[in-house]
N, C-alpha and C positions, 0 to 999 in steps of 0.2 A: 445693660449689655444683653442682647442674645443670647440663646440656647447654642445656637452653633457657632457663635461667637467665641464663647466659651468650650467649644470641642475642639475649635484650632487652636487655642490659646493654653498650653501645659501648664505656663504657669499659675492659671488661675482655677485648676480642677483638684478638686479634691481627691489624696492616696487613694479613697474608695474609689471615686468615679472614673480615675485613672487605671486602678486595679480593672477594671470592669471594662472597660475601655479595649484595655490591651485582651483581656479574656474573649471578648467579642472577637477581635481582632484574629488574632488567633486562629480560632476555632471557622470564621470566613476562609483562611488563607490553607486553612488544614483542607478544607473542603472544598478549593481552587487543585490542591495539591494530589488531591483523590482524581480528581477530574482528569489533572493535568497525566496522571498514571493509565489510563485509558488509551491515551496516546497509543496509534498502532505501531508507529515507527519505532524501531530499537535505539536505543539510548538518544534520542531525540527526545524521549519522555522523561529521561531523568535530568537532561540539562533543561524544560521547562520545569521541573519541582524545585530545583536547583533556584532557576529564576525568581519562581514565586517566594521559595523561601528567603531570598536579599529582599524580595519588596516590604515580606512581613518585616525581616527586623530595620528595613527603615521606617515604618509605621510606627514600629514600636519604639526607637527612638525616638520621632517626632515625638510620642504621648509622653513618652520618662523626659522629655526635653533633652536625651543626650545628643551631640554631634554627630553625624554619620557620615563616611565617606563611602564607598563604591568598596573601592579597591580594600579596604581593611576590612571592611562585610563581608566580600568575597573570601576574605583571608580565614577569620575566624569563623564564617561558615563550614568550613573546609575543616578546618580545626576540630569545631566544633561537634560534624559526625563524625568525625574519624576516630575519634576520643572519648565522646560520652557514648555517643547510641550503642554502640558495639557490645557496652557494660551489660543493656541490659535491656536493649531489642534486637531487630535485626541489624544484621551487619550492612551499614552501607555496599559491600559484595552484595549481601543478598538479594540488593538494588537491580544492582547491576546483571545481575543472573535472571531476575525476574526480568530485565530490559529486555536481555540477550534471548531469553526464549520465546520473544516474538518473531525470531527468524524462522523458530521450526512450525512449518503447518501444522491445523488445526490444534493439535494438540497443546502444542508450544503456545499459540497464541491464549489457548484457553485458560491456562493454568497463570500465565502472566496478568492476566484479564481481571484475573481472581483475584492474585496475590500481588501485585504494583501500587494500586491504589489503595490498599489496605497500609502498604509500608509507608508509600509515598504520605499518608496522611498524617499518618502513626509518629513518622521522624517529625515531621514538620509542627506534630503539636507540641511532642517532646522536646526542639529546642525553640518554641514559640514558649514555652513556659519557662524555660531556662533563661531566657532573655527578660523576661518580664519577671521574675526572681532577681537576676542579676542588676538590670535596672531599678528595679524599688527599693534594692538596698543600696541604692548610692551609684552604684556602678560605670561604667563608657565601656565604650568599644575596646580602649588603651591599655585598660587594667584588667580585662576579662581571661581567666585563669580555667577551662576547661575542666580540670581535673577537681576542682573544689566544689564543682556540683556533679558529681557521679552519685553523691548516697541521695542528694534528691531528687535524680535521674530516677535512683533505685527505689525511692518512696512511691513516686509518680506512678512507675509501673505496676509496685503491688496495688494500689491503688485501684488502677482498670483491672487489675487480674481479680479482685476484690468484688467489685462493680459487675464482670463478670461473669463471676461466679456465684454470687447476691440474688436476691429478687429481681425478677423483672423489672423492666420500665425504669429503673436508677440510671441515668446518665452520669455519665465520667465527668465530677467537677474540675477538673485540672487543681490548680495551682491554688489559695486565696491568700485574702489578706491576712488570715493565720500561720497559715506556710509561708506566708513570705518573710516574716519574722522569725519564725523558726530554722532559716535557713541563713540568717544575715550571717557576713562575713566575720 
C-alpha cells in the first residue's frame, strides 16, 4: 500500500504518526487562522477563524478516526472557547474587541492588525491540541467534557510562556505523545 494511502487510512497509522499528523495539522490551521485575523472587515474575521477552526477539528477527526458532524462541531467549538481559553488566554471577548476596533481609523485598525492574528492563532492552536489530546485518549465529539481539560489548557500555556521566556530559537512544541498520556481521562 502507499504512503498516502496510508495518510487517508486512520486505521492503519501508527499513535506516533497520527500524533504528528494531527500536530502538523494543527499548527497549518493555526497559521490559516493568523491569516484569517488580518481580515479588514469587523467580525467578518472572526466568523472566518471560527470557520477554519470546524475545518481543523474535522481533519482532526478524520486522523483520530472519530465521527464528525457540522452541527455538533459548531456546538463544542462554541463550548469549547467559551470555557477553556478564557482560563488561561484571551478571552474570546477579547476577540471580538480586537474585531470591533477595525471600525475605528487608523489607529483602530492598527492595534487589531497587531493583536487578531496573534489571538486568532493562539485560540485555534489551543483547542487544536485539546482536540488531539481529547482524541488519543479515546475520545468523540459526544463525550467531550470542556472543563476536564482546563489544567492542560493551563500546562499548554506555561509551556509557551516558558518557550518565551527561554533561549531563542525554541519553538513552542504543543502537545506530544507524552502529554497525551499524562492527560488521559
Amino acid at each position: 500500500m502507499s504512503q498516502a494511502a496510508v495518510e487517508t487510512n486512520p486505521t492503519q497509522m501508527t499513535d506516533e504518526r497520527r500524533d504528528e499528523l494531527a500536530q502538523q495539522t494543527v499548527k497549518r490551521f493555526s497559521a490559516w487562522s493568523a491569516a484569517a485575523g488580518v481580515i479588514p472587515v469587523p467580525f467578518i474575521d472572526a466568523m472566518v477563524v471560527s470557520g477554519v477552526q470546524l475545518q481543523m477539528l474535522r481533519r482532526l477527526a478524520e486522523i483520530y478516526d472519530v465521527p464528525f458532524s457540522d452541527n455538533i462541531g459548531k456546538s463544542i467549538l462554541a463550548t469549547t472557547v467559551g470555557s477553556i481559553i478564557p482560563v488561561s488566554a484571551a478571552a474570546p471577548a477579547a476577540v471580538g474587541l480586537a474585531s470591533a476596533l477595525k471600525f475605528i481609523p487608523v489607529l483602530g485598525m492598527s492595534v487589531a492588525a497587531l493583536t487578531m492574528p496573534a489571538m486568532s492563532a493562539g485560540a485555534t492552536y489551543l483547542v487544536g491540541n485539546v482536540f488531539i489530546q481529547h482524541f488519543a485518549s479515546g475520545g468523540s465529539l459526544l463525550d467531550f467534557k470542556p472543563g476536564e481539560y482546563r489544567e492542560f489548557v493551563k500546562t499548554q500555556m506555561n509551556k509557551a510562556q516558558a518557550n518565551r521566556s527561554g533561549p531563542q530559537g525554541q519553538p513552542f512544541s504543543g502537545s506530544s505523545v507524552a502529554d497525551k498520556h499524562a492527560y488521559t481521562k
